[in-house]
N, C-alpha and C positions, 0 to 999 in steps of 0.2 A: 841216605840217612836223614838227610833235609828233607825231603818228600815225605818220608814218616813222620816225622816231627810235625812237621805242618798239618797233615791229618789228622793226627793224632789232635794237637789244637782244638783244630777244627771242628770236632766231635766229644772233646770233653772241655772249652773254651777256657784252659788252662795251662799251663806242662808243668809238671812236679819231676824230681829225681826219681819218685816213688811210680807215678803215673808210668814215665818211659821205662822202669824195669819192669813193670809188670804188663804190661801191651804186650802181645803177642808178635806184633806188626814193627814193633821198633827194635833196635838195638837197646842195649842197657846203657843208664844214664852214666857210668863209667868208660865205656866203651867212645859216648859223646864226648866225656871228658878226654880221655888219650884220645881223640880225632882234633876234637875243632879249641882245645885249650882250656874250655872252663865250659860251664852249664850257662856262664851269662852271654859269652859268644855265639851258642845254642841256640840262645834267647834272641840277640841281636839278628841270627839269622833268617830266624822264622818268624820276625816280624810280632813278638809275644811282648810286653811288658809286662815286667814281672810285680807281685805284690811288693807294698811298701817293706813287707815280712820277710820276701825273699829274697828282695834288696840288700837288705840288713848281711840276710843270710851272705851273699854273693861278696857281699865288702868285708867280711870279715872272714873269704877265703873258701868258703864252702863252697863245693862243686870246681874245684881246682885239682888237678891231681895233686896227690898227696907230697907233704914237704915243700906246698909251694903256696902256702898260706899267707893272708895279707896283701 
């Protein structure tokens, strides 16, 4: 799943929730979430920093499985 993500990166020099579900090549950005905890651990894996926007996004819970916001 990390090897996806990393390509994926790689090739659009960014990763969105939107970008990993619509790739062909990765799992859905859900999927990342029930694996690795959040979409910023995701983040921390593959090496990505995220926008100042998605930052925002990520502290305020988004990309968490559901109910586990904040």
């Amino acid at each position: 799943m990390i090897r996806a993500a990393r390509a994926l990166l790689a090739r659009k020099g960014r990763l969105t929730s939107t970008l990993l579900d619509v790739a062909p090549e990765t799992p859905s950005a859900r999927q990342y979430i029930e694996r690795f905890g959040s979409l910023g651990r995701v983040y921390e894996l593959v090496g990505y920093e995220p926008s100042s926007r998605q930052r925002q996004a990520l502290d305020r819970g988004v990309g968490k499985p559901r109910g586990e916001a904040g």
